[in-house]
N, C-alpha and C positions, 0 to 999 in steps of 0.2 A: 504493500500500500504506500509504504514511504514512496517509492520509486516512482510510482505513479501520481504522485500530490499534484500535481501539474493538472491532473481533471480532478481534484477536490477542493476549489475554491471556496465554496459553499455548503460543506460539510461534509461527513462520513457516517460509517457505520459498518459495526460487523454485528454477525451471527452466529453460531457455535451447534454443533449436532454433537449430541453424546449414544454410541450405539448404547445396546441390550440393557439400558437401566430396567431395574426394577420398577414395576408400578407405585405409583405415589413419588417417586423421584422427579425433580426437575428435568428433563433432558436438551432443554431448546434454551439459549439465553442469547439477549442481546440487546444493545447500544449502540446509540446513535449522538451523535455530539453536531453545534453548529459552531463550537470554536474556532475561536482564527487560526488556533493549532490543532485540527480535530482529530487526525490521527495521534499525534502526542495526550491529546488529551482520553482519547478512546483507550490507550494501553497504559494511560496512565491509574482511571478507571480501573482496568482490569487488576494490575500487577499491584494495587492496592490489598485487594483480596490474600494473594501471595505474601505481603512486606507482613501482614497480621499473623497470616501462617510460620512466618522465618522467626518474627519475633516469641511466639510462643512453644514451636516446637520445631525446627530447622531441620530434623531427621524425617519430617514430616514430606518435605518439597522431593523427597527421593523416593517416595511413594507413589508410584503414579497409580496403583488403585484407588486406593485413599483418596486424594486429590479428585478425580475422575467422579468421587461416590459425594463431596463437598463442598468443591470449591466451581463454582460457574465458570464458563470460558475453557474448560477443560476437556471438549469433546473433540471425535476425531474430526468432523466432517465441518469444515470453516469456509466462509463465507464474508466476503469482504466488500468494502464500495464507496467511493470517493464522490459527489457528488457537482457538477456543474454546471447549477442552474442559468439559465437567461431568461428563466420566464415564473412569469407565478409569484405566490408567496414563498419568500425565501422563509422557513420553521424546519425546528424539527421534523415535523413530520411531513414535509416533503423526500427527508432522507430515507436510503435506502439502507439496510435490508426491509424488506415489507414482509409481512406474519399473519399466516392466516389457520386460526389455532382451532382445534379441534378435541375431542375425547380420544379417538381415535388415530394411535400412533401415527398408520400411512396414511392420513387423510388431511396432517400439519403441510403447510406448505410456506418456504421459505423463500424471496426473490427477491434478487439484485439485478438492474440492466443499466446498458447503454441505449435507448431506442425511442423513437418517437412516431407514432404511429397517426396517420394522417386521414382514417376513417373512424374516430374516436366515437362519435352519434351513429355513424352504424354500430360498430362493435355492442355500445352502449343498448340498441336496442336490440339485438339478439339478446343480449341477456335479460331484459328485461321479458321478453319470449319465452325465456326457460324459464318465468316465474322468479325471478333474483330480483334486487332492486340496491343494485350499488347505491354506496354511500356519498359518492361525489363525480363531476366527469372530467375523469381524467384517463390518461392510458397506461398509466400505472395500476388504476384499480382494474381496469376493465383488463388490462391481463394477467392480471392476481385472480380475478375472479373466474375469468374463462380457463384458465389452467385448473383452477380449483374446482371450477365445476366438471368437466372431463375426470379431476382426480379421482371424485364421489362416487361417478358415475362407474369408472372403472371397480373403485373399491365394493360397490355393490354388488358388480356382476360375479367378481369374484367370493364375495361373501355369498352370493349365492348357490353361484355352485360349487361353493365344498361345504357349506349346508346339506346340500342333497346329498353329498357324499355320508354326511353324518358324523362332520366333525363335528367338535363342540367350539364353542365361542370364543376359547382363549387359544385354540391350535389356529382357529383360521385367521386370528390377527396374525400367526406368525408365517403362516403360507399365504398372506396377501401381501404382506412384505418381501417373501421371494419370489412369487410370481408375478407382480407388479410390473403389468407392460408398462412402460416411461416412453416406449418413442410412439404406443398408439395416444396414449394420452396428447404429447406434443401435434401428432398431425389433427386430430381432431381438433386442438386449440389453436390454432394457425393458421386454420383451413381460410378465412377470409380477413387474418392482418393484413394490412397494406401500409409499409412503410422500413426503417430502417433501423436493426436491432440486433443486438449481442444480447440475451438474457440468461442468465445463470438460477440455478434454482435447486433448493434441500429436500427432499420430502422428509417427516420425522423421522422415519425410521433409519435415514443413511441414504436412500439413492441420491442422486446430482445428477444435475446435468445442464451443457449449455450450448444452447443452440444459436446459430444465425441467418440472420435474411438470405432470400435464395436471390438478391444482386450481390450478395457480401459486401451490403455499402458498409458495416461497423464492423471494427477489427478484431479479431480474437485467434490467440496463439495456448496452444498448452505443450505439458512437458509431463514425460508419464515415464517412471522404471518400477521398477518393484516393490519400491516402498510407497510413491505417492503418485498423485494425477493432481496436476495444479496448471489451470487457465487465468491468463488476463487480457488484455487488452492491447498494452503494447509489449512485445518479443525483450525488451532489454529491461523490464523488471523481472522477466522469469533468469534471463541468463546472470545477472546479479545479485539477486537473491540464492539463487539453487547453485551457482555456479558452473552454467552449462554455456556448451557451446551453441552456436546458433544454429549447425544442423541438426540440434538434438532438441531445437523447437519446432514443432508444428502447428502448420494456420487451420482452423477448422473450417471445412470446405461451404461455401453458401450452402443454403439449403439443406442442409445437416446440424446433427445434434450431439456432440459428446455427451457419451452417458455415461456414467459410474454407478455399479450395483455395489449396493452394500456390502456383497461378498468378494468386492472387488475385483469382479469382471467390469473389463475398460470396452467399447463397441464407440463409432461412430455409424450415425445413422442419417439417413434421409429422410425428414419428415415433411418438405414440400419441396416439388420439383426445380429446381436451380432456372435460373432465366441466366440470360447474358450478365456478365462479370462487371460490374459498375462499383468497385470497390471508390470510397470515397479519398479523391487527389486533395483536398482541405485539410485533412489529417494529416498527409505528407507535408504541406507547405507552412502551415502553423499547428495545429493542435497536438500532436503527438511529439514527444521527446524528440530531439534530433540524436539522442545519441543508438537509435537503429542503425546498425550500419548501411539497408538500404535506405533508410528517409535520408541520411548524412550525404548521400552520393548524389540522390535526387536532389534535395537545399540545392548542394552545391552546382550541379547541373543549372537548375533554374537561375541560378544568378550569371552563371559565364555565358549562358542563353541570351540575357539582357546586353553583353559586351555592343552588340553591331551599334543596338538603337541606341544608346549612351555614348557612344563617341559620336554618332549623329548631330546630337543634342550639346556638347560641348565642342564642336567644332575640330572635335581630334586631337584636340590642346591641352595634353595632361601637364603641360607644365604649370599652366595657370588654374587645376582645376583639384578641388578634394576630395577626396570621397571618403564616406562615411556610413553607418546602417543607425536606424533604428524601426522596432525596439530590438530588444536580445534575441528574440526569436528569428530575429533577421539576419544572426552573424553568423550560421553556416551557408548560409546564398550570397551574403557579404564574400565568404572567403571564396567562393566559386568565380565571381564577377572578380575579385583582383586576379585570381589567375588567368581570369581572359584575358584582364587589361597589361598582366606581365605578359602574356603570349603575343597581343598586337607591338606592346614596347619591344620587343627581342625584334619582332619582325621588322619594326621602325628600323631600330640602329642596326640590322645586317645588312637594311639596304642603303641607309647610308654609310655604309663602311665600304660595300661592293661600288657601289657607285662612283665612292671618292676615297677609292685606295689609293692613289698614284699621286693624290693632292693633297695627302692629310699632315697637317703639324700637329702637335701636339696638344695645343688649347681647342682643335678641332676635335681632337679623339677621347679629350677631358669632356670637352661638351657632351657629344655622342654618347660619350658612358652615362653621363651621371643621371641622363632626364629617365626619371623611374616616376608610377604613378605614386600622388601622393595620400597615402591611407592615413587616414587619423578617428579617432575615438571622440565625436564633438556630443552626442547625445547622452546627458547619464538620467539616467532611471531611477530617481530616489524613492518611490513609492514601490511595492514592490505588490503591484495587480493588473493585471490583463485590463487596460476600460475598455476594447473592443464589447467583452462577453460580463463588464460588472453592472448587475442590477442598476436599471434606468435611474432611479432616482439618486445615487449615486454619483453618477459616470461624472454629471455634466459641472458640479464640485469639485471633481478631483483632476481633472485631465487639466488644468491650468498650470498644477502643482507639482506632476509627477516626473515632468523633465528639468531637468540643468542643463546648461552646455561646456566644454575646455575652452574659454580666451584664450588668446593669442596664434592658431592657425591658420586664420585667415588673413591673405593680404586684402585689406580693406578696399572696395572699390577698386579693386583688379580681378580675383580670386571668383571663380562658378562656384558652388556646393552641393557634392551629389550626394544624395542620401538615398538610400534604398531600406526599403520598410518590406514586410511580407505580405501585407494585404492592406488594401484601402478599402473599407467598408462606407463609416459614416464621413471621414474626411471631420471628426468635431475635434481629433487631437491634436490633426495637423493646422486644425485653422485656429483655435483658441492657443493651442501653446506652442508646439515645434515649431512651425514657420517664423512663429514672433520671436521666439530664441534665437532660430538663424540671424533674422535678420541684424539683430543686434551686434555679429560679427562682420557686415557689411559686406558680403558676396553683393557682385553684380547680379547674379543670377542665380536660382534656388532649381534644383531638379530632384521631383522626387520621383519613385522608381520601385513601384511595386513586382515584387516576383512571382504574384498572382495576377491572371487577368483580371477583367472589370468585375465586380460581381455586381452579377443584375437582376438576381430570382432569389425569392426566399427558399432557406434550406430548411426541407420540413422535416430531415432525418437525423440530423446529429449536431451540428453547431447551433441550430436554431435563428437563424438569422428571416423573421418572420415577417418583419412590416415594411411595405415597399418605400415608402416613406425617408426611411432611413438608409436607406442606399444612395451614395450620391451619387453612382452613375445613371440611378434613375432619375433621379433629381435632376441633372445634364441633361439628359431625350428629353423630358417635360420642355425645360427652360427652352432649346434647340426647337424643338413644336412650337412653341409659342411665338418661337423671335423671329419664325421664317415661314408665320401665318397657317401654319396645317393642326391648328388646334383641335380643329373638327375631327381628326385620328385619336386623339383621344377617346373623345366621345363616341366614338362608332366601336371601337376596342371595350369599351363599358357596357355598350349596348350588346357587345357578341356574347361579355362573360355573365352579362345578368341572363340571357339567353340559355346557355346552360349551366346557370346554377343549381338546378334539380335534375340535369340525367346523369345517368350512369355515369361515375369514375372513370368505368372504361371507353366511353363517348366522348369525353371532354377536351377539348382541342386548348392548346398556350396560347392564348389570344395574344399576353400581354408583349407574347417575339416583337409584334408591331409596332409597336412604342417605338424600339430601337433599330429600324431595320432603314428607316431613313438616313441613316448616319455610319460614316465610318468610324470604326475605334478611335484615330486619332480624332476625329472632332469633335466624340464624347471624351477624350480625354481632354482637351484642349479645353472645353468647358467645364470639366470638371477642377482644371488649376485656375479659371475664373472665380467660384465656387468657392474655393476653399483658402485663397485668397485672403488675409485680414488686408482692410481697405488703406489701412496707416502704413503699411512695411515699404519700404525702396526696393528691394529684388525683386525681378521678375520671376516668376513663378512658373515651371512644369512642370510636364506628368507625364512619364511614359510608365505603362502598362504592359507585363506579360504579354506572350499569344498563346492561343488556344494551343495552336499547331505546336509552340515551345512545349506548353505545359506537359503534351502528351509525349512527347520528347522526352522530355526529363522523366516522366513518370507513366512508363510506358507498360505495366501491370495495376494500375489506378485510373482508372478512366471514368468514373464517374465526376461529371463534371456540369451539374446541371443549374447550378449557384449563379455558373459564368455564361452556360450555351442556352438554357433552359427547356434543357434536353434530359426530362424525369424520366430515371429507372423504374419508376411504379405508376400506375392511374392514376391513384391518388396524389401525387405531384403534381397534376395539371390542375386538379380542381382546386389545390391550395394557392398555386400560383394565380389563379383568375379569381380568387376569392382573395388575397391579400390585395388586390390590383381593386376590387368593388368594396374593399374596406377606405382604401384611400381615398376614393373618389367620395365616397361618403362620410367622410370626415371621422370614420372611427379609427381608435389606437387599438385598434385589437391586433389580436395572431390569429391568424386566418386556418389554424385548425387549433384544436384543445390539448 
């Protein structure tokens, strides 16, 4: 969990399975914290328990029966999960693990996920179908409950037929426990999600298991020997923790479900049929650790990607020009983009060496050598939180405060400033604070230099970027509609999506492509360093943006990339997308699915 803190901004929580307790014992415990250290404070929590144990009987902690029969948190079968909201009520109890308790050993059901599902009021009214009536709507309950419901169901069938066989009531709790189908349960609960998810899950008695979307838009790797079977999210918490190498990790296949029997049989299974492989490119560019050895190769891909357009844009002239990244998440695509910019400098002075071999003095070949591109460290990061993904009310506070810049690198009113960031979403941190820091060192000119293309569609599966609103390369199409008189595309774009706002998922066309399709990248980009602009600064201000074509370049086993093209892996994509696009127009702040 440490390793992974990077997706636990807004809390944690673990859960604990203890096998074969005796009845009337505990067997299930858990906690969930919203500290700003939650992992520290969840084990701190725990090993509390223990410092009581050491201090009264310390021959005790060497007992792992003992322990196991007293102390909570002591079971085999562990469950863990870092939470990172952008939407909702940030509480308690939006943390995961989620608990759905029962009398009935295999009918307890324990879940933790990464997923966000985009048919929430469907799902919601199937279960209200089977006679259920969830307690709130969200898709956390609604696949707590569809799982749970499936598990009942199972547990019934099988209580009843070994009823007729004529067992008695305390054998057949323990032969429902071993013959507990888990992967029919998963496909009957999955049969109509429509979205993107990693879910993990205990039953009481010990089974597990954890399944993912059949695009494998959310990531999940495990690692299994003889002693244990342990999944996570990203491959370099497992190899850190366990100490393994990375062929000794494996990705669980879309469309499939790692299960673990309590007797410790390991199977992967197939519980809905795989579509096309749309694993999500965002996870590669910002949200997952760079220290993956593939995401580290990909960063760096996507920034020496950027070389051509960036010498474009400063005129070829690294003598007068800086470069720089922010924020940190930007400094493996940093290190990709210098090594382009040292592979065009080589190229520069070979040719002027071949060129003017026969002519060269020595203040000539001093020259020659020394022009290198100039890297520097001008952005620091004193706050120490993502405001891309922190809770709204929040963000708009703190992003003025969270940068600093290093004086004295720049030659004032001579010097460009390149800065490359990972992604530009809202453009509020470049315009309230980074620009106005630059400028204060007095570049002529500011270029900034996302390693992601534009994003221009809500992402309804994993980072949550939901309201159109808040994109300012939509914000750019709008402004560009407006200023070159075709406003009425709007309005016909509003009328298609309110058109099929009630068919079928699987009928619903991206209306909102049309917004943008007037314009080329560069002249939403162009209006996007309008945009974001503070109107007092003296530098002039760009903006080059990724390409698509780069992206997939770089990240050419990640292809989902629907954020940027608004090209949705699932149905349910399109109808969010045309429903975030009739929130806007309607003046709501909402998230265009639940």
């Amino acid at each position: 969990m440490e390793k992974q803190h990077n997706r636990g901004q807004d809390g944690a929580g673990i859960a604990t399975i203890k096998l074969d307790i005796k009845p009337g014992n505990r067997y299930i415990s858990r906690y969930r914290s919203m500290e700003k250290n939650a992992v520290q404070d969840i084990f701190s929590y725990v090993m509390k328990k223990f410092a009581a144990v050491e201090k009264e009987n310390p021959a005790l902690l060497k007992d792992a029966n003992w322990l196991k029969e007293n102390i909570s948190f002591t079971g085999e079968v562990l469950l863990g999960h870092l939470r990172y909201g952008t939407h909702g009520n940030n509480s308690v109890e939006a943390c995961h693990p989620f608990l759905r308790q029962n009398n009935w050993m295999t009918r307890n059901l324990v879940i933790a996920g990464n997923f966000n599902m985009t048919n929430v009021d469907e799902l919601l009214q199937q279960l209200y179908d089977l006679g259920q009536h969830p307690k709130e709507q969200a898709d956390t309950v609604t696949v707590l409950e569809k799982i749970g419901h499936f598990l009942d169901d199972e547990n019934q069938e099988l209580f009843d037929h070994f009823k007729k066989d004529g067992y008695d009531n305390a054998e057949i709790s323990r032969l429902i426990a071993q013959h507990l189908d888990v992967g029919k349960i998963l496909r009957k609960s999955a049969k109509t999600w429509d979205g993107g998810y990693t879910i993990s899950g205990i039953f009481g008695h010990g089974d597990a298991f954890i399944l993912r979307d059949p695009a494998g838009i959310r990531p999940a790797f495990y690692y299994q020997d003889d002693e244990i079977v342990v999944a996570a999210s990203e491959r370099p918490a497992l190899q850190t923790a366990f100490n393994i190498k990375i062929g000794q990790v494996k990705e669980i296949q879309p469309g499939h479900a790692l299960i673990i029997k309590k007797d410790g049989t390991v199977t992967e299974e197939m519980f809905t049929e795989p579509v096309e492989k749309k694993s999500c490119s965002f996870e590669r560019i910002y949200f997952s650790r760079g220290s993956d050895a593939d995401i580290y190769k990909e960063r760096k891909k996507l920034g020496q990607l950027l070389c051509d357009k960036i010498l474009e844009h400063v005129n070829h002239d690294l003598e007068h020009t800086v470069f720089s990244y922010i924020p940190n998440t930007a400094e493996v695509a940093f290190y990709g983009m210098v090594e382009g910019l040292h592979t065009y400098n080589r190229k520069i002075q070979r040719d002027a060496l071949v060129n003017s071999r026969h002519n060269l003095t020595d203040d000539d070949l001093d020259r020659i050598l020394k022009t290198t591109p100039r890297v520097e460290k001008l952005a620091i990061k004193d706050v120490k939180m993502r405001t891309f993904i922190t809770q709204d009310a929040d963000r708009s506070d703190m992003v003025s405060h969270v940068y600093d810049t290093t004086y004295g690198l720049i030659k004032r009113d001579v010097d460009t400033l390149v800065a490359l960031d990972d992604s530009i979403v809202r453009g509020t941190t470049l315009k309230q604070s980074i620009l106005r820091i630059f400028d204060r060192l007095g570049p002529v000119k500011i270029v900034i230099v996302s390693s992601a293309p534009q994003i221009r569609y809500p992402d309804c599966y994993g980072i949550d970027m939901s309201r159109m609103g808040e994109f300012v390369a939509f914000e750019a199409a709008i402004k560009l509609l407006k200023e070159r008189g075709m406003e009425q595309l709007i309005h016909d774009v509003y009328a298609k999506c309110k058109a099929q706002a009630n068919a079928p998922k699987e009928e619903v066309i991206n209306h909102v492509k049309e917004i943008y399709a007037p314009f080329t990248p560069e002249e939403i980009s162009a209006k996007i360093a309008q945009i974001i602009t503070p109107p007092e600064i003296g530098a002039k201000v760009e903006v080059i943006y990724q390409t698509l074509e780069n992206l997939h370049e770089a990240c050419p086993n990640h292809l989902g990339d629907w954020y940027f093209s608004g090209n949705y892996p699932t149905p349910g994509g399109n109808k969010v997308v045309n429903r975030a696009f009739m929130n806007w127009m309607e003046g709501k702040n909402a998230r265009a699915y639940v």
